[in-house]
C-alpha positions in Angstrom: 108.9 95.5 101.5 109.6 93.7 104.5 110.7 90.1 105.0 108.1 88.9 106.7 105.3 90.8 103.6 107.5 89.1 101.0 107.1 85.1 103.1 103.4 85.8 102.9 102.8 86.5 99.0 104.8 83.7 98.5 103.5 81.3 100.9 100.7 82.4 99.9 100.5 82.0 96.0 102.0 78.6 96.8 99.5 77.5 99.6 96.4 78.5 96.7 98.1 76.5 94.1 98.1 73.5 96.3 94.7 74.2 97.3 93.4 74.6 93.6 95.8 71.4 92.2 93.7 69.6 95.3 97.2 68.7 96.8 97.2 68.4 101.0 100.9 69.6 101.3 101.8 72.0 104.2 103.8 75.2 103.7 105.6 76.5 106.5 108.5 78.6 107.1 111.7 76.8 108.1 113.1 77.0 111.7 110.2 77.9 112.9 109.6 78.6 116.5 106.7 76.4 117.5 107.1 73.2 115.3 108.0 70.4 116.6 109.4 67.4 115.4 109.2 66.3 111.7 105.8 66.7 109.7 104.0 63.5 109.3 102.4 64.9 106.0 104.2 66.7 102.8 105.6 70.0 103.2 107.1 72.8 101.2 109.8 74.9 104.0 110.3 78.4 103.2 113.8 79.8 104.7 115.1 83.8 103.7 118.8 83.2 103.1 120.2 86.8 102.3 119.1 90.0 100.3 121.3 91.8 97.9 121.1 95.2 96.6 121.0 95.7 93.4 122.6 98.7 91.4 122.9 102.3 93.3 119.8 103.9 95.1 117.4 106.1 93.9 118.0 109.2 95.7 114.8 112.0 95.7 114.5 115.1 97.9 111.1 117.0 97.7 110.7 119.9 99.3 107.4 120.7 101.7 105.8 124.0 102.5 103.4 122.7 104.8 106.1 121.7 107.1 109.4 123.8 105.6 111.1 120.8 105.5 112.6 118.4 103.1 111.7 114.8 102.6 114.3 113.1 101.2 113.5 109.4 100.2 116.0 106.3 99.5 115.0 103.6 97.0 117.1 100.6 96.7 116.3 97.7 94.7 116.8 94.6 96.2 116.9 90.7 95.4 115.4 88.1 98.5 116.4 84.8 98.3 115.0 82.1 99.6 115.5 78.7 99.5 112.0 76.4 99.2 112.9 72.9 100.4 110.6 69.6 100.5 109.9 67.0 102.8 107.8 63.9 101.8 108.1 60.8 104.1 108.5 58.0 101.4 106.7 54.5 101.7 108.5 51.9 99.4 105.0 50.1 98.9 103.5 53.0 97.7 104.7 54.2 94.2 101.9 56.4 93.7 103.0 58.6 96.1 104.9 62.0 94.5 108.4 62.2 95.9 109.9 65.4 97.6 111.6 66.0 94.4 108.5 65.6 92.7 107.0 68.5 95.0 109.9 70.6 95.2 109.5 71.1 91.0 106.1 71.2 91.0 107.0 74.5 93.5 109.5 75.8 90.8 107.3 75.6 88.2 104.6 77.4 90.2 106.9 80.6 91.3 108.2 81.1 87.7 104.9 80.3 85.9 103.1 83.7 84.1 100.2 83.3 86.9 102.7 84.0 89.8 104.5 87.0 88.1 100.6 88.5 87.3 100.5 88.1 91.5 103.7 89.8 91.8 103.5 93.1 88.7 100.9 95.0 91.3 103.0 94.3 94.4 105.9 96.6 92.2 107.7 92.5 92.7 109.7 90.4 90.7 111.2 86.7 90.4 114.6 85.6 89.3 115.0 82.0 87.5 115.8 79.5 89.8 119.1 77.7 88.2 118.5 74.0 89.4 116.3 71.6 91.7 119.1 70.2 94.2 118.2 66.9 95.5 120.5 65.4 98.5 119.8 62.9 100.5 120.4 62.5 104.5 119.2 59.5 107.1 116.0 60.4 109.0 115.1 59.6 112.8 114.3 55.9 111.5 117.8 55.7 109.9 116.2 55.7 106.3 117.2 57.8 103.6 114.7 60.2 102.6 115.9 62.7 99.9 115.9 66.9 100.8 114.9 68.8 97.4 115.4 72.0 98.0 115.6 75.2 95.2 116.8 79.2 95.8 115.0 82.0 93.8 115.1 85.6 94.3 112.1 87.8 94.3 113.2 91.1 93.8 111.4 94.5 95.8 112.1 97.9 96.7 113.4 99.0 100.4 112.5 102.6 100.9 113.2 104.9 103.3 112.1 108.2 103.9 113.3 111.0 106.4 112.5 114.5 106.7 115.4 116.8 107.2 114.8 121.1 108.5 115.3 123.2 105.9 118.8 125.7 106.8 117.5 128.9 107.6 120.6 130.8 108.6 124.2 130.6 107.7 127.3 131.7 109.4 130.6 132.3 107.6 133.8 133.1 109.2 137.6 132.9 108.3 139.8 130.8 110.5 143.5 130.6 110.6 144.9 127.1 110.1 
């Protein structure tokens, strides 16, 4: 499964929960391209940090009459990680508001919740537990400090690649002095 497939079953999942928890919180993927500036309303960031394969491929070759060839297929299981992060503009007046931490958890509790692994079983997907909610803080463009809740967690997915290899249909052997 490819990167970009994996970003939208999460974003995905996460964007309907919001919807059905009648929460207006953007989720967008990190660094991306055409944003500009700093969101005026809450947002969940989605960033791919790294992939690592897990265990030793799968490694099947079929043969095909139709085409007297081989197909020979590669199946590595992999873990994706990426880091969900949160951004909620604070207003000290305003208690009622929730707090990036606040959305942030409410994220990790919807990506290991049963509902989200029912999404991912058909999709041949998995998740790996999240180990903690970090919560840092940094000074914004209006020299406030606003907090940057941010967890990792691992989906896991199969790469595959197949190629087809000619079948050898004559061999040559010869002695050769050394």
């Amino acid at each position: 499964m490819t990167d970009n497939e994996l970003i939208r079953v999460v974003r995905g999942f996460l964007v309907g929960e919001l919807a059905s928890d009648q929460m207006s919180v953007l989720v967008i993927q990190k660094q991306n391209p055409t944003q500009q500036g700093v969101p005026n309303t809450p947002c969940l960031f989605i960033e791919k940090l790294f992939d690592t394969p897990r265990g030793h491929p799968e490694y099947t070759k079929v043969y095909q009459q139709s085409t007297n060839s081989f197909v020979e297929t590669e199946k590595q299981l992999m873990a994706t990680t990426f880091q969900i992060s949160a951004l909620v503009l604070q207003i000290p007046e305003n208690t009622n508001l929730p707090t990036a931490s606040d959305m942030a958890n409410y994220a990790l509790g919807k990506l290991q919740s049963r509902k989200f692994l029912r999404v991912l079983e058909p999709l041949d997907l998995g998740v790996l537990r999240a180990p903690d909610v970090r919560n840092p803080y940094f000074t914004d463009d209006r020299d406030r400090q606003e907090a940057a809740p941010s967890f990792d967690i691992a989906v896991t997915h199969y790469r595959t690649t197949t190629t087809n290899s000619p079948i050898v249909t004559t061999a040559e052997v010869d002695l050769y002095r050394v």
